[in-house]
Backbone bond lengths (Angstrom), bond angles and torsions (degrees), N, CA, C in turn:
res aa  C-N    CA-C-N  psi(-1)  N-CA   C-N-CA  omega(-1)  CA-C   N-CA-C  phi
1 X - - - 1.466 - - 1.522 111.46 -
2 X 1.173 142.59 -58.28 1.274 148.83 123.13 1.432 109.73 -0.08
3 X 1.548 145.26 -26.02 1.412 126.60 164.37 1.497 106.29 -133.78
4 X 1.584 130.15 5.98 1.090 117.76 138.32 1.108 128.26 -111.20
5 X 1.395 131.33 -15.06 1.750 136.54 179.38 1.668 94.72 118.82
6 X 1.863 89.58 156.62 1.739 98.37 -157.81 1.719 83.34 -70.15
7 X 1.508 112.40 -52.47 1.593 99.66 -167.38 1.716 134.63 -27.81
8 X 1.631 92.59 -48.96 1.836 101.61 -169.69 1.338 95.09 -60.22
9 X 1.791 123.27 -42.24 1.438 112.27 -146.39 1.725 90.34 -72.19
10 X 1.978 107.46 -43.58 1.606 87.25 -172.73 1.556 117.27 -62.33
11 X 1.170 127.83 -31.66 1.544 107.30 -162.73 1.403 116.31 -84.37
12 X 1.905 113.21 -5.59 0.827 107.25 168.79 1.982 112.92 -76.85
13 X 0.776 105.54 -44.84 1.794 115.72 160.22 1.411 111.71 -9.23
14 X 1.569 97.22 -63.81 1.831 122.25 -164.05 1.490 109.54 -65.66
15 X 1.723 126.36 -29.13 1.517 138.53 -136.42 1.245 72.70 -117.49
16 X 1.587 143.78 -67.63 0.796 134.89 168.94 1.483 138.26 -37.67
17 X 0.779 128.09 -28.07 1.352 148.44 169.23 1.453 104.82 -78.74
18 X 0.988 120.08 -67.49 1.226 120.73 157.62 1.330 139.84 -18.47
19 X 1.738 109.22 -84.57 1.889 103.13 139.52 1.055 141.37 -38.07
20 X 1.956 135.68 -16.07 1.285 123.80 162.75 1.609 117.34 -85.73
21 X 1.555 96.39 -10.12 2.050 88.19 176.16 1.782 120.72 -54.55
22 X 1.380 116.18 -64.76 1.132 107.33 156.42 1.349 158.41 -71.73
23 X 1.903 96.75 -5.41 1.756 80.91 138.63 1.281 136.71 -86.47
24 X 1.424 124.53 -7.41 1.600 128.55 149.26 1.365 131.81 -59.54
25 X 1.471 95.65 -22.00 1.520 89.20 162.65 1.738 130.57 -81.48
26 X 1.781 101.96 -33.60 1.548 104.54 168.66 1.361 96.68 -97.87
27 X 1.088 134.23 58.55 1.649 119.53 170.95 1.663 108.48 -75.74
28 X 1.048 140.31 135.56 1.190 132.99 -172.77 1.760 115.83 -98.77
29 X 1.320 99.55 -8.35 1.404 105.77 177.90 1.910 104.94 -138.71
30 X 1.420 94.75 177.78 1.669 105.74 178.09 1.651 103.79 -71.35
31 X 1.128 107.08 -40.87 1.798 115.52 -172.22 1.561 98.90 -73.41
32 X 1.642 137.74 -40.36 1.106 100.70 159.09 1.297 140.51 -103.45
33 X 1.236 103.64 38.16 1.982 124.80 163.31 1.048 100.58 -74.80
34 X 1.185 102.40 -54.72 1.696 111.10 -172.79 1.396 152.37 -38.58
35 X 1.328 69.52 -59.79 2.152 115.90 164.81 1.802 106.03 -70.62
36 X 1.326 115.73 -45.40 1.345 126.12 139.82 1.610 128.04 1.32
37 X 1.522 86.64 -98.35 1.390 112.17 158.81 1.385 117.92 -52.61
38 X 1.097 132.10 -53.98 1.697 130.42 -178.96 2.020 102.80 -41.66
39 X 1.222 99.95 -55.73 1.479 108.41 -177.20 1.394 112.56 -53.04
40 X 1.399 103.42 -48.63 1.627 125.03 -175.29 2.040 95.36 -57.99
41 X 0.901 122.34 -59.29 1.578 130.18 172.29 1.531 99.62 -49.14
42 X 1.166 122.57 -62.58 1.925 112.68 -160.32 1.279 106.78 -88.47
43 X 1.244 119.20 -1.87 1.696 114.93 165.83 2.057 107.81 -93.09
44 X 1.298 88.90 -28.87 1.388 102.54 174.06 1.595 127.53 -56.62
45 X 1.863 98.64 -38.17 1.473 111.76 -179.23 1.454 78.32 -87.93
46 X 1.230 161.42 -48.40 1.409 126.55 -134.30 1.869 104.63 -76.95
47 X 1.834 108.92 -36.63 1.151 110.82 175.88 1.362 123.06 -55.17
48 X 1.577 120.30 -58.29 1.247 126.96 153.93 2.459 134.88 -16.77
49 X 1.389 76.55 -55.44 1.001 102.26 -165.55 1.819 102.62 -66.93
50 X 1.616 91.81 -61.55 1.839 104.39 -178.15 1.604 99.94 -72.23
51 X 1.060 151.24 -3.40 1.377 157.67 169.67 1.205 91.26 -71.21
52 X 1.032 125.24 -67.66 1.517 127.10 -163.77 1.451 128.46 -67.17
53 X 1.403 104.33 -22.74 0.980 131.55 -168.34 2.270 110.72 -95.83
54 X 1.440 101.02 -25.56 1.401 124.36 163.39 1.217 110.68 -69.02
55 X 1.441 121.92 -39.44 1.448 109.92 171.18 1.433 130.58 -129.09
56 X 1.479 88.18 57.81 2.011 128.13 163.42 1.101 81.77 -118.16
57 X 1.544 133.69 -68.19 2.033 103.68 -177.31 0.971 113.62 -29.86
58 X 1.419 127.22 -88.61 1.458 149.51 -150.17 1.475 104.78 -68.37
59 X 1.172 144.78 -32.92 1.611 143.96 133.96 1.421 140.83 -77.62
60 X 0.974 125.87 156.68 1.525 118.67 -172.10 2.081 92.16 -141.67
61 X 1.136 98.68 152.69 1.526 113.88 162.34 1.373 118.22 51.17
62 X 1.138 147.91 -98.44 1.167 161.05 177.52 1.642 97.69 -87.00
63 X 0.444 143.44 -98.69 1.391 162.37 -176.65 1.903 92.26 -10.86
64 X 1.159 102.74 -66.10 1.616 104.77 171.51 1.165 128.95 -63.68
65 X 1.334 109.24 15.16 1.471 114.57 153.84 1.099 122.84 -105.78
66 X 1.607 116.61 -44.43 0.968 121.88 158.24 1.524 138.16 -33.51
67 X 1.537 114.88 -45.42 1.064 135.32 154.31 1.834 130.67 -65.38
68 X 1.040 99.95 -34.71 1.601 116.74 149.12 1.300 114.80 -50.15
69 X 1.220 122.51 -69.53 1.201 139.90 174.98 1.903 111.44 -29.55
70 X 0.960 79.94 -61.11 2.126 106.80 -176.86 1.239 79.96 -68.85
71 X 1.332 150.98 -96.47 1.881 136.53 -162.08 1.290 115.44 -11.11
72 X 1.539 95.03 -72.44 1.655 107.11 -159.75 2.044 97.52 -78.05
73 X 1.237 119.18 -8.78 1.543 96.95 172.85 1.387 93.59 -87.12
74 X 1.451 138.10 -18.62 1.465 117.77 -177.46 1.636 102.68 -74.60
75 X 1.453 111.62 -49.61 1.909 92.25 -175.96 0.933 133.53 -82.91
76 X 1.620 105.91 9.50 1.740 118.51 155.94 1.522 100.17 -66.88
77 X 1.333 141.01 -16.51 1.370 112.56 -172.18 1.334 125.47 -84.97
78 X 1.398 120.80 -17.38 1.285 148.72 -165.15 1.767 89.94 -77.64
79 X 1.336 119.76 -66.03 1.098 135.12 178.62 1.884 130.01 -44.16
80 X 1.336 89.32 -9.92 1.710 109.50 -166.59 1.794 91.72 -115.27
81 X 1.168 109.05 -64.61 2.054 102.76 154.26 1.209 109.70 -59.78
82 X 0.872 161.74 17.15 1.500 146.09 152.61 1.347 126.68 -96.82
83 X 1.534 106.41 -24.88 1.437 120.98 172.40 1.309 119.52 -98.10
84 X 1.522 129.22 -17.55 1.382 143.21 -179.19 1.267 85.78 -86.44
85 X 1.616 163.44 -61.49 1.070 164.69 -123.46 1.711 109.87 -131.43
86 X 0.807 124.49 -16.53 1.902 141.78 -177.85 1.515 100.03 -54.97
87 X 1.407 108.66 -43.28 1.114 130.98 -131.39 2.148 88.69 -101.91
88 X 0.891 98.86 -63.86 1.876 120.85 176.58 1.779 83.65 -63.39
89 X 1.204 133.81 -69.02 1.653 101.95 -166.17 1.278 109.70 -70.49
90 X 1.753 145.25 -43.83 0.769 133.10 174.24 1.911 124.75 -10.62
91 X 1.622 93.37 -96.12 1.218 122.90 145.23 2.260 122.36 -18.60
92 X 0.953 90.43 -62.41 2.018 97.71 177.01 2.232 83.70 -81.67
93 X 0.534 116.76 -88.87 1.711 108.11 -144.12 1.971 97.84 -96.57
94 X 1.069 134.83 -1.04 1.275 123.31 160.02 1.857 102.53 113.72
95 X 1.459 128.24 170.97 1.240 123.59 160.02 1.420 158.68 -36.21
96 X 1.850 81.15 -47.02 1.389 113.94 -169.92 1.864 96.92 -77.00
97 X 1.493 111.09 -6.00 1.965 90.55 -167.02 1.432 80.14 -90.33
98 X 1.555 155.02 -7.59 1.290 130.77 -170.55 1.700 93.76 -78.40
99 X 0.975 126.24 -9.62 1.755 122.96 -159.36 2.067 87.28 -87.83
100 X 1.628 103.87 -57.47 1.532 99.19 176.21 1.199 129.49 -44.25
101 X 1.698 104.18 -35.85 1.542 118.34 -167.37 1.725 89.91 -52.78
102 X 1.643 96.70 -63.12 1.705 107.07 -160.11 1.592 125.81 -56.38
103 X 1.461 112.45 -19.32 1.050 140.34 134.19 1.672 125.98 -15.25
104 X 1.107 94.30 -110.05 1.466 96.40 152.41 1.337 153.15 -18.50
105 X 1.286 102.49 -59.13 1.824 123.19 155.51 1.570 104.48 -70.92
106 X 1.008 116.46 -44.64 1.771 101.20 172.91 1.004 117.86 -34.77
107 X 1.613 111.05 -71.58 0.941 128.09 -170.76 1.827 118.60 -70.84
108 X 1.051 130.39 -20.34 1.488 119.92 130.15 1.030 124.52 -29.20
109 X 1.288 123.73 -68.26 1.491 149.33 -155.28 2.084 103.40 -67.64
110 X 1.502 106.53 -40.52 1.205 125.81 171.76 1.666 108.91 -56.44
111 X 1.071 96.86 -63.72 1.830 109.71 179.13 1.285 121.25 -35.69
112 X 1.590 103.22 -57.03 1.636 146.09 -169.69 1.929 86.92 -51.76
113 X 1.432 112.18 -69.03 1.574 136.17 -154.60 1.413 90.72 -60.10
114 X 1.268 112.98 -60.06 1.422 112.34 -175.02 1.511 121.32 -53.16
115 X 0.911 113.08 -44.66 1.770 134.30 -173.50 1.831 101.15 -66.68
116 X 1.303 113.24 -40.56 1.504 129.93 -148.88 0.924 127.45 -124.30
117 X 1.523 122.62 -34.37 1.593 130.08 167.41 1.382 123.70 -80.30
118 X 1.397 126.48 118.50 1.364 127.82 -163.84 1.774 102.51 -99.72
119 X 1.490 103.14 171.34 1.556 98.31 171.55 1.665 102.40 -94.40
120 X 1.058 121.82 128.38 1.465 145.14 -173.38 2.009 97.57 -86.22
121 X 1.217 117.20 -38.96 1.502 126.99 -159.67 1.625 104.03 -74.61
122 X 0.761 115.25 86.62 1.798 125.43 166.53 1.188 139.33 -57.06
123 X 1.734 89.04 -26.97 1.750 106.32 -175.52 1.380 100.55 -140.83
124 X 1.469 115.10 87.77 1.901 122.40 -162.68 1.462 84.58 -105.87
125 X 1.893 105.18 133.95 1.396 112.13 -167.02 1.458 104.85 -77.90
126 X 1.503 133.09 145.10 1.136 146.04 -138.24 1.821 81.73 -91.79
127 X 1.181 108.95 -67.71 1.903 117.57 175.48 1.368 108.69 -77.27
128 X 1.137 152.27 141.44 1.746 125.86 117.37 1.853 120.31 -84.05
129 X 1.658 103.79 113.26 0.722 98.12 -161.02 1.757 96.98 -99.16
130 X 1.514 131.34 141.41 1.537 133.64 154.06 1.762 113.08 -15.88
131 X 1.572 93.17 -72.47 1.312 83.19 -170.27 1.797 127.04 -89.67
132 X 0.902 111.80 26.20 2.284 147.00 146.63 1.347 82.90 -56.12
133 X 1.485 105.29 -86.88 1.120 119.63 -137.23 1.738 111.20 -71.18
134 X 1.474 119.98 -48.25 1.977 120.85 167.65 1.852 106.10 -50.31
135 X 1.573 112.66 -22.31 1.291 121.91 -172.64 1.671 104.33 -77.18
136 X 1.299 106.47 -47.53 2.042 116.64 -168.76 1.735 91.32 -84.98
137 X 1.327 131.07 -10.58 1.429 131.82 -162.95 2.365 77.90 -95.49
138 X 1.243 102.03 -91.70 1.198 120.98 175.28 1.771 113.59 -0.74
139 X 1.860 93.49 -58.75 2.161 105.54 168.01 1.262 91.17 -60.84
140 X 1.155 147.54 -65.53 1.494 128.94 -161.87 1.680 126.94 -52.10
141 X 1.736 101.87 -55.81 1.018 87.70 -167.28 1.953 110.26 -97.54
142 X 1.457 105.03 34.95 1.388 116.53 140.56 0.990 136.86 -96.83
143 X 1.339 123.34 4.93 1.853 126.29 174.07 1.021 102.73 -92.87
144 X 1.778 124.00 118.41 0.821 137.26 169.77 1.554 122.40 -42.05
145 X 1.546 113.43 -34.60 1.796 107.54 166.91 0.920 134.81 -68.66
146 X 1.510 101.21 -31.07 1.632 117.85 166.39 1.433 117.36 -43.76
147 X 1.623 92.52 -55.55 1.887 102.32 174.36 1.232 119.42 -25.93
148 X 1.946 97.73 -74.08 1.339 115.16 -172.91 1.521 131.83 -50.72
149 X 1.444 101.54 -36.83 1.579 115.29 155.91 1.402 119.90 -55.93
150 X 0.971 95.35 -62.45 1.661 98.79 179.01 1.801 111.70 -52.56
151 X 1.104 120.58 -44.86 1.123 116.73 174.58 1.700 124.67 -40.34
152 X 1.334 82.04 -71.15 1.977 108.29 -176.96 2.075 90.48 -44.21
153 X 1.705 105.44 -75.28 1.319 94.92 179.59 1.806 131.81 -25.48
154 X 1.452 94.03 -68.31 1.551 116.60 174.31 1.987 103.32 -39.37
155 X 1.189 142.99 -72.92 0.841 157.05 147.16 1.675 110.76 -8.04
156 X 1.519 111.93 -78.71 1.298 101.25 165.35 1.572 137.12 -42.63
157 X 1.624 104.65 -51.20 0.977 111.97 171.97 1.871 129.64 -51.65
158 X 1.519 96.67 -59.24 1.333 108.54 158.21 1.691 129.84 -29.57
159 X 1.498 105.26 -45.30 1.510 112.77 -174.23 2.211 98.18 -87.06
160 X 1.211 108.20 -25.41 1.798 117.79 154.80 1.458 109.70 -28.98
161 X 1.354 79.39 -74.65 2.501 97.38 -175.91 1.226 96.49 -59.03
162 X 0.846 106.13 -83.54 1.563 107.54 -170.83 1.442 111.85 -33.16
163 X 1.297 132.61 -60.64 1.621 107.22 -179.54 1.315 101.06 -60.77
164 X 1.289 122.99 -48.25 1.840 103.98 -178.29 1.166 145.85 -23.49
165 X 1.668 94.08 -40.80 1.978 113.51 -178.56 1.462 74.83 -86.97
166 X 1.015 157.80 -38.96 1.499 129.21 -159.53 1.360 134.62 -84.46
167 X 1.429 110.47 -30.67 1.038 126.97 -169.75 1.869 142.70 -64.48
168 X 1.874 66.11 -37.07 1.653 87.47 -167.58 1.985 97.77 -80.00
169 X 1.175 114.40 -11.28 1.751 120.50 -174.62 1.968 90.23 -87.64
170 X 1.399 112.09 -40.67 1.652 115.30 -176.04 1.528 107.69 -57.96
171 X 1.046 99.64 -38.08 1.916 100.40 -169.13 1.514 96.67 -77.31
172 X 1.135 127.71 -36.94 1.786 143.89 -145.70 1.939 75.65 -87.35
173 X 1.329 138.06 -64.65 1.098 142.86 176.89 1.870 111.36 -28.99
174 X 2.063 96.86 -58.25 1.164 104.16 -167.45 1.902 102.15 -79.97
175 X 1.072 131.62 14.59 1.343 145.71 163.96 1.762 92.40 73.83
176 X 1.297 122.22 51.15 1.252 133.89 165.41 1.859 102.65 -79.05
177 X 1.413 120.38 157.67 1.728 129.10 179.93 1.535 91.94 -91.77
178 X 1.551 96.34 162.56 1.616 91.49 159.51 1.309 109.35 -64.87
179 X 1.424 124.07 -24.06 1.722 99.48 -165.19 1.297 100.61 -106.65
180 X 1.344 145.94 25.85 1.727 140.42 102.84 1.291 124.51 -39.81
181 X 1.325 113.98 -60.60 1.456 114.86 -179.91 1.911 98.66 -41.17
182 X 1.389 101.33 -74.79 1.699 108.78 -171.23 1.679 109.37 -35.25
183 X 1.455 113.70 -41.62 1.166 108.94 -164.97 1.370 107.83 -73.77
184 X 1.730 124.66 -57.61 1.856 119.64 166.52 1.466 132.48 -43.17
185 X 1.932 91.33 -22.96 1.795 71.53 -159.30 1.639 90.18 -102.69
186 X 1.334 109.17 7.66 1.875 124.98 167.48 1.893 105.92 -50.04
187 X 1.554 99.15 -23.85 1.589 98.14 -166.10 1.452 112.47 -77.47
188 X 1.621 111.28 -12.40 1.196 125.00 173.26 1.361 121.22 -38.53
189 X 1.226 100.11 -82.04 1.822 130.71 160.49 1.227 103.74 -24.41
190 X 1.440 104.81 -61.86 2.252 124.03 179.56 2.112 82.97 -21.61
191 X 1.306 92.95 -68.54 1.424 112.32 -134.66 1.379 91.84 -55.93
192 X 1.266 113.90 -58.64 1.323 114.63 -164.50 1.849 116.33 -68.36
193 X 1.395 105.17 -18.33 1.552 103.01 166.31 1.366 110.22 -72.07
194 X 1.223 126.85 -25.69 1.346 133.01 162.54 1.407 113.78 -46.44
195 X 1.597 93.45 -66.48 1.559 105.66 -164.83 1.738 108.97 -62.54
196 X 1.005 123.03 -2.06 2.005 122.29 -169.05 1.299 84.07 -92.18
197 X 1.535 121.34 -62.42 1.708 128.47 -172.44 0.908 116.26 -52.20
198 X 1.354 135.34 -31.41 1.432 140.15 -180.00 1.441 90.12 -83.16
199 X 1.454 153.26 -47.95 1.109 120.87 -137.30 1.707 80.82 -117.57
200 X 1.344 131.15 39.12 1.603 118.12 179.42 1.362 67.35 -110.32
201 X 1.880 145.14 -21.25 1.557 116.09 -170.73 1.161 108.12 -100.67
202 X 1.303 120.51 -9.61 1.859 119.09 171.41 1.652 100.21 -62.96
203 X 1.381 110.34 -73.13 1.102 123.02 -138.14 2.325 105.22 -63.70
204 X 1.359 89.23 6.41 1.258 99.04 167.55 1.468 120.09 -101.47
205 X 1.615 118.29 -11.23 1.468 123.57 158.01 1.103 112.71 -112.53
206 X 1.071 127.62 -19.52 1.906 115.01 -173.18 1.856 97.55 -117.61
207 X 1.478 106.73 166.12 1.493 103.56 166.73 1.453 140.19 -85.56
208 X 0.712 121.64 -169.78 1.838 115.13 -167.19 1.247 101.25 -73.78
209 X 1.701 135.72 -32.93 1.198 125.96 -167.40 1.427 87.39 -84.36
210 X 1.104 109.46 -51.47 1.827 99.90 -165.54 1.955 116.37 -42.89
211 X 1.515 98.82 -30.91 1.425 90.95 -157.51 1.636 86.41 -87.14
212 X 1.221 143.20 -39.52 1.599 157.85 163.04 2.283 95.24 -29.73
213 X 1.457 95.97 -45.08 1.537 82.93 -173.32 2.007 110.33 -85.07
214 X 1.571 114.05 -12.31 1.130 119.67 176.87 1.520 107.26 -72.32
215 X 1.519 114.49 -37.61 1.526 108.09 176.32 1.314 109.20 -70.15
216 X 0.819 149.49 -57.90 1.408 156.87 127.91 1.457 108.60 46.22
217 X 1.407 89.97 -80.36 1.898 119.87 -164.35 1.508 88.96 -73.86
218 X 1.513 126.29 -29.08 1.667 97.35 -154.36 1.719 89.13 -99.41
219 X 1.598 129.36 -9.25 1.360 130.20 174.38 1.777 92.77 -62.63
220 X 1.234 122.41 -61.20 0.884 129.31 -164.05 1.652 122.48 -33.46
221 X 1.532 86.88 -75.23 1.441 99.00 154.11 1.462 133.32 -27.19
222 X 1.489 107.02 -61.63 1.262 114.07 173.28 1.741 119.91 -51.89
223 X 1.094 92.86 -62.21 1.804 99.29 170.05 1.640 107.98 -31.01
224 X 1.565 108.64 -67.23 1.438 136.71 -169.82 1.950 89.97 -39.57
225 X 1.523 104.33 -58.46 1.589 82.67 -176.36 1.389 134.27 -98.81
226 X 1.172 104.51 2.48 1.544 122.30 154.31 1.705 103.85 -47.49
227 X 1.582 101.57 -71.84 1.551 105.62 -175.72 1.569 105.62 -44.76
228 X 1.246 113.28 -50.42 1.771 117.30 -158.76 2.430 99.70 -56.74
229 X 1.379 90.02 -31.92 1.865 103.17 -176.98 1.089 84.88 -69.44
């Protein structure tokens, strides 16, 4: 995005995404579900990624969190219907209609991008050169704050996946349906659309570390009584 503009990289993201829904839906084997899905993931990070990255242009400092904040509580919502309901279409109409669903909304979503998403990038690097780029990678992951952020994130995130692969076999144990499972662990998402909104109003009185050490304490907690159940 940085040497062609945020636009091309997102809509290429979107088209892409787009073209792997229906071959996941007729995939005829596991390997090409799979392969499917792989596409469905790296078109997925590119949207994600250049989204985020559109509004670090258009904000700076505080403000770009704030606005960050407001992103990721909007595509937490999708994520909180998708798992309360994943579960009820599965089950009522079979696998293959979640591939149509995504389909569909892509391709909304495609239309939408095209019509609506501007290029934010003002100053698109004339080269991208490798060694720019292991060099601007290299400043990063030598700032010691960076670290520390990265850590706490990495960590959180990590213990994310990880209950994920676990969970859905724990409920299946506790003789939970798929469309129980979808509906409890839907509260996830709950939480975290919570948690962006709540912290787009901190992060306008307290500072970034402060509000970074409040998530912190209340993960903590949470873990703490998970373990104590």
């Amino acid at each position: 995005s940085d040497r062609l503009g945020r636009r091309p990289v997102f809509l290429m993201g979107g088209t892409l995404f787009f073209a792997s829904s229906p071959i996941g839906y007729f995939a005829p084997s596991i390997i090409v579900l799979i392969l499917a899905r792989m596409a469905q993931g790296l078109s997925a990070a590119a949207l994600v990624t250049t989204g985020r990255i559109i509004a670090n242009d258009i904000f700076a400092g505080k403000d770009a969190s704030r606005a960050l904040s407001s992103v990721t509580a909007v595509q937490s919502i999708v994520p909180v219907l998708s798992l309360a309901l994943g579960g009820v279409i599965v089950e009522q109409f079979g696998w293959r209609t979640c591939f149509s669903i995504m389909a569909v909304f892509s391709a909304i979503i495609l239309v939408q991008s095209y019509a609506f998403i501007p290029e934010t990038n003002q100053n698109k690097l004339a080269h991208l050169r490798l060694t720019a780029l292991a060099e601007a990678f290299g400043t990063v992951l030598g700032s010691r704050l960076w670290q520390l952020y990265a850590f706490c994130a990495g960590l959180h995130i990590g213990m994310f996946y990880a209950m994920n692969g676990y969970m859905s076999y724990h409920f299946a144990r506790l003789g939970a349906s798929v469309t129980e499972f979808g509906f409890y662990y839907s509260t996830i998402s709950l939480g975290y659309l919570i948690g962006n909104l709540v912290n787009r109003r901190l992060v306008a009185a307290l500072s970034l570390g402060q509000c970074v050490l409040i998530g912190c304490w209340v993960t903590l907690i949470a873990i703490a009584i998970m373990w104590a159940g």
